[in-house]
N, C-alpha and C positions, 0 to 999 in steps of 0.2 A: 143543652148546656146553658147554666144561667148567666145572663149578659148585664153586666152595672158598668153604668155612665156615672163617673164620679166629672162633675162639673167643678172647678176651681183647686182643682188638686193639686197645683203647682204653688200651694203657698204653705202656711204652715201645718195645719192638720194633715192635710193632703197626702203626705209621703209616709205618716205614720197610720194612718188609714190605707194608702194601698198596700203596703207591707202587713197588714192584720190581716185585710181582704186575701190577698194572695197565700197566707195559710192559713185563713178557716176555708178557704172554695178552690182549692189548687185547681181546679179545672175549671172554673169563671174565667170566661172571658172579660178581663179589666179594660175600661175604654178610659182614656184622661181627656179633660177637656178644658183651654185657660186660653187667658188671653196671656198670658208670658210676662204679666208688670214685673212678678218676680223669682222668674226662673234661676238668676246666676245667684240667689241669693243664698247660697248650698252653706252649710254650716257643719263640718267635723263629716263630712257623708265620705266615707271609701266608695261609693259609685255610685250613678246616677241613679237617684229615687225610683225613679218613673221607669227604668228599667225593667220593673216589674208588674208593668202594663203591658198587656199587648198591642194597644193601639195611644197613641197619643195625639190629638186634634187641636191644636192651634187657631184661637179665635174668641172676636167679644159675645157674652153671652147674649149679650141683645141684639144679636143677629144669627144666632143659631139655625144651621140649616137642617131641614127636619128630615133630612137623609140619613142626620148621624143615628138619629133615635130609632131609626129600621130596627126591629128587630128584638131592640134592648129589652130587657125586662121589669127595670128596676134605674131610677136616679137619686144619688145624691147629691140634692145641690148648696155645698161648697160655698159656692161662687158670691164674690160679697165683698163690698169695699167694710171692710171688717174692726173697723173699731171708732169710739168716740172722735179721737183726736182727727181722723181721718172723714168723718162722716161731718164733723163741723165745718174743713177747710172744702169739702165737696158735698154739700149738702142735694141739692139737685141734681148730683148724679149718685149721691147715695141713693138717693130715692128710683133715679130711674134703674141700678143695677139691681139694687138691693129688694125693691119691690115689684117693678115694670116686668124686669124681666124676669124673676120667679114667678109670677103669676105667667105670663104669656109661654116661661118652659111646663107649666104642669099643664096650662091648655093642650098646649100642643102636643105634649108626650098620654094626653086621654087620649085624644084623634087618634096616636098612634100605636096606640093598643102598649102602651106601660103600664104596667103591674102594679107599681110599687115606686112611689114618690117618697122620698124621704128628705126632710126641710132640716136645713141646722138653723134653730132658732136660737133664742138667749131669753135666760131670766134678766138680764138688764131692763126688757122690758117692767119689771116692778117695781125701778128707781126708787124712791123714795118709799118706802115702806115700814111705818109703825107698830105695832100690835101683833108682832108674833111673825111665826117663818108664814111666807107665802105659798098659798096652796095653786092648784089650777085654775081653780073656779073664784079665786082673790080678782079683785079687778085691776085692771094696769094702770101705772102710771110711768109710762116712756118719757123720760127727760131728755131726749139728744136723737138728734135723726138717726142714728145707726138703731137706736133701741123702736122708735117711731117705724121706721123699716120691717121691722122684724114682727110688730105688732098688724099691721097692716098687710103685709104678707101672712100671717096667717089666716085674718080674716078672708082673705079672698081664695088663699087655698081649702077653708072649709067647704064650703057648696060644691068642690068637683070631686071631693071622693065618693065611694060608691064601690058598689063590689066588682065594679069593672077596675078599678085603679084607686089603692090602700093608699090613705097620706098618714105619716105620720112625722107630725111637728116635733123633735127634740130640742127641748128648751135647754141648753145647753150653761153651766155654769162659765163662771171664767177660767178660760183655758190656762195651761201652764206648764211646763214639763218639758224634754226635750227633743229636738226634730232637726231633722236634715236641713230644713230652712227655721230654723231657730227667728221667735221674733223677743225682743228686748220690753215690749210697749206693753205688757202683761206684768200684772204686780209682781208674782213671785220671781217669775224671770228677771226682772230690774232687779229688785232685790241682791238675790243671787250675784246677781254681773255686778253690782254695784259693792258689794262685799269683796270678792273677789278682786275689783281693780283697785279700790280706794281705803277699802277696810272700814269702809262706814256706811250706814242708811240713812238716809235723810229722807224722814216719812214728813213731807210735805203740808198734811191734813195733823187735825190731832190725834188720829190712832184707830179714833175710834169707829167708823164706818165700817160698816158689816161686808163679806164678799164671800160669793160660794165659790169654790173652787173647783178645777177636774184636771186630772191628769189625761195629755192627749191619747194617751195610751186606751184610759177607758172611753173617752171619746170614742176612740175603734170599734171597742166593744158593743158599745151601746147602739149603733149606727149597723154591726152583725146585726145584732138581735130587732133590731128595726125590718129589716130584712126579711126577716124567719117569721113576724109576731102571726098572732093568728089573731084576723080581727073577732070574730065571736067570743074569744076568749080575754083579749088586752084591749078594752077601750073601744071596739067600733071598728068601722072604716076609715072616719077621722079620728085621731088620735091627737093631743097635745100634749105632753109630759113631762117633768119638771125631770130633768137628768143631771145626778150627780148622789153625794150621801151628806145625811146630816152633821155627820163629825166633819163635815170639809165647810161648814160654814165658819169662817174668821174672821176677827176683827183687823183692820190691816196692821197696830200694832201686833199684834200676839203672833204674825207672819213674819214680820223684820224679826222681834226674837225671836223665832224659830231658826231663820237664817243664820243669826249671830252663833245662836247655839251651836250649828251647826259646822258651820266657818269661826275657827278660832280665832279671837282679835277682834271681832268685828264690831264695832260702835255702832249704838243707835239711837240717831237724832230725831227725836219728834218734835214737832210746833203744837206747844202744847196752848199757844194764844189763837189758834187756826180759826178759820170758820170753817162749821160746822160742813163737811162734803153731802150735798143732798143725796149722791150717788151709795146708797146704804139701803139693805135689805137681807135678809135671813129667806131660806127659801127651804118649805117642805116637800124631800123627795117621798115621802111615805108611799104615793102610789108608785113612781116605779121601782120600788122596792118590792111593792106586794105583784104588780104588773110582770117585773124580769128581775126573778129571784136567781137566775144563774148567771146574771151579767151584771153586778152589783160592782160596781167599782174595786179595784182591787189593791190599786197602788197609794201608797201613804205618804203623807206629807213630807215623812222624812226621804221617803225613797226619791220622789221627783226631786228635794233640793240635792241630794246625792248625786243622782244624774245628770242634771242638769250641772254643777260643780265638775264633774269626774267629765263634762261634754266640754266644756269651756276650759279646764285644765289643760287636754289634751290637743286645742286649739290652739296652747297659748295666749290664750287671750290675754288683753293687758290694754284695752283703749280704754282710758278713763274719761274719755269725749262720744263713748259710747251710741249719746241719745241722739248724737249728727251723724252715726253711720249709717250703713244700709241694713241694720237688727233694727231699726225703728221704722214700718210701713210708710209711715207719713214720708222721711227723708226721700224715702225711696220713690215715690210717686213724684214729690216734689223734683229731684235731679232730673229725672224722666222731662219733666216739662220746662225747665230751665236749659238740659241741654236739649231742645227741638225734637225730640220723639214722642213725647204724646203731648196732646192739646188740652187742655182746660176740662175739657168733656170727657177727657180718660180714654180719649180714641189717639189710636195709632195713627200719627199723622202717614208712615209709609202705607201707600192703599192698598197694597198686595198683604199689609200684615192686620188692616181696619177692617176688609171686609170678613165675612163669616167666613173662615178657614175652611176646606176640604182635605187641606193637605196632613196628612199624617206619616206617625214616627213609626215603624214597624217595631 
C-alpha cells in the first residue's frame, strides 16, 4: 500500500491536495504533518480537511522525528514559511524552514529508504526576467528570501537523488483558486475579495508586471503525476520543471479586468505613475507540457475567479479590512507572537507543542 507524507498540509494548498490524493490513491495511506500556525484558518470547509488523512502529526519541521518517515514511500514537502511579505518580516527563519529543513528532510528520508521526494518549488525564483518566458535552464534571479529559499533548496536537493530516491522540484506558478484555508496574499484571490467587498481594485504597481498563474486544483495534479513519473522517461532522477500553462501567464492588469469582467460593477484603479515592480517574469512551461501531457492543467481563469466568488459569496464575506485578518499569512504569524504563542523564531513557545510531535490524529 502506497504511503505519502504530505508535510505542511495544514495550510493552503494542503487540503486541496489531500482531497485529490484521497481520490486518485483511495487506498494510500495519507500522513499530515504541520506545525498547526494555521489550522483554525478554515474558510467555507463543511468538515475538517484533514479528515481525509489517516494520520495526522503535529510538529516543527526542523525537528522531525525520523520515526514518522518508517515506512513511507513518497514526501511532499509543503512545508514553508510561503510567500514574500512573510519571508521579508522573517528572513532567517525563512531560510532556516524554507531551506535548513528541506534539505535535512530529503537527507533523512534517503537514509530511510523514501522513494520519492517531491519539492514545491516556485518560478519566483526568475524575479526579474527580460527576453522572453523563462525556460529551466534560464538562469535565476531570486529577489526576496522566500524565492532565495527555494532556489538554494534546490540546489542542495540535486546531489541526493539517485535511483534509490526520485526528487522531483515542481517549480510552481503563483497559486490561486479556492481552498478550505483560503489565503487573501495571492493576486487573483485579493482581487476577487477586493471586488467583492468594495467594488474596486486598486492595482498598486502600474499593471504591467508579468505573473504566471495555477489553479490550486492543478497544483494537485501536478504533484499526482510527480508521484507516478518515470524517471527514464521524464527528465532523470532529478528533475526540476517549470509547472503551469502558457495561456496563464498575465499581466497583473489584464487580471483586475478579468475580475471586473467578471464581478459586475467592479472599478479598476491602476497607478499608472507606479515604479516599475522588479517582481515580472513570463515563464515557459513547454517541457511539462511535453514531460505530463495527461496532467496539463485544466482549470481556467474564468473557472477559479467563479469559485473562488461562489467560495466567498456563500461565506458571506463582507470585511473590507480584509488585509488585517487571518486570510493574510503574515497577520496571522504576526497575532501568534503578539499574543505569547510563538516566538520570533516561529517556535511554539508551549514546549509540549515546539518539540517534534509524535502525537497524532487518528
Amino acid at each position: 500500500m502506497l504511503k505519502i507524507l504530505v508535510t505542511g498540509n495544514l495550510g493552503y494548498v494542503g487540503p486541496v491536495l489531500i482531497r485529490h490524493l484521497r481520490r486518485v490513491f483511495p487506498k494510500a495511506s495519507l500522513i499530515g504533518y504541520d506545525s498547526g500556525y494555521f489550522t483554525h484558518c478554515l474558510t467555507n470547509a463543511h468538515e475538517f480537511p484533514e479528515r481525509l488523512a489517516d494520520v495526522q502529526y503535529w510538529g516543527d519541521i526542523r525537528n522531525i522525528d525520523a520515526k514518522i518517515l518508517q515506512g513511507v514511500d513518497a514526501i511532499v514537502q509543503l512545508a514553508a514559511v510561503s510567500n514574500d511579505p512573510m519571508g521579508n518580516r522573517f528572513e532567517l527563519v525563512t531560510e532556516s524552514i524554507n531551506f535548513d529543513a528541506t534539505r535535512k528532510l530529503a537527507e533523512l528520508a534517503r537514509r530511510s529508504g523514501v522513494r520519492r521526494f517531491i519539492f514545491a518549488s516556485s518560478c519566483s525564483m526568475y524575479g526579474f526576467a527580460e527576453g522572453g518566458p523563462r525556460k529551466e535552464s534560464d538562469s535565476l534571479n531570486p529577489l526576496t528570501a522566500y524565492a532565495r529559499s527555494k532556489a538554494a533548496s534546490e540546489k542542495a536537493l540535486a546531489p541526493l537523488a539517485g535511483e534509490e530516491m526520485i526528487i522531483t522540484s515542481l517549480r510552481f506558478s503563483t497559486a490561486c483558486g479556492m481552498s478550505e484555508r483560503l489565503r487573501l496574499d495571492l493576486v487573483l484571490n485579493d482581487f476577487v475579495a477586493c471586488a467583492l467587498t468594495s467594488g474596486e481594485i486598486t492595482v498598486l504597481s502600474d499593471g504591467t508586471p508579468w505573473r504566471p498563474l495555477i489553479d490550486v486544483k492543478d497544483m494537485a495534479s501536478a504533484v499526482e503525476w510527480a508521484l507516478l513519473r518515470h524517471p527514464q522517461d521524464t527528465g532523470g532522477t532529478y528533475l526540476a520543471v517549470n509547472v503551469g500553462a502558457d495561456e496563464w501567464n498575465y499581466q497583473v492588469r489584464t487580471l483586475a479586468n478579468a475580475v471586473a469582467e467578471s464581478i459586475p460593477g467592479t472599478k479598476v484603479s491602476i497607478n499608472e505613475s507606479a515604479l516599475p515592480d522588479k517582481r515580472s517574469y513570463r515563464v515557459d512551461f513547454s517541457l511539462y507540457r511535453r514531460l505530463a501531457p495527461t496532467h496539463q492543467p485544466q482549470v481556467t481563469l474564468e473557472q477559479s475567479i467563479r469559485e473562488l466568488k461562489d467560495g466567498l459569496t456563500e461565506m458571506n464575506f463582507a470585511d473590507r479590512n480584509f488585509r488585517s485578518s487571518q486570510f493574510m499569512r503574515l497577520k496571522v504569524l504576526e497575532r501568534h507572537i503578539a499574543e505569547g504563542r510563538l516566538g520570533d523564531d516561529l517556535r511554539w513557545k508551549d514546549p509540549a507543542r515546539s518539540e517534534a510531535s509524535v502525537r497524532a490524529t487518528l
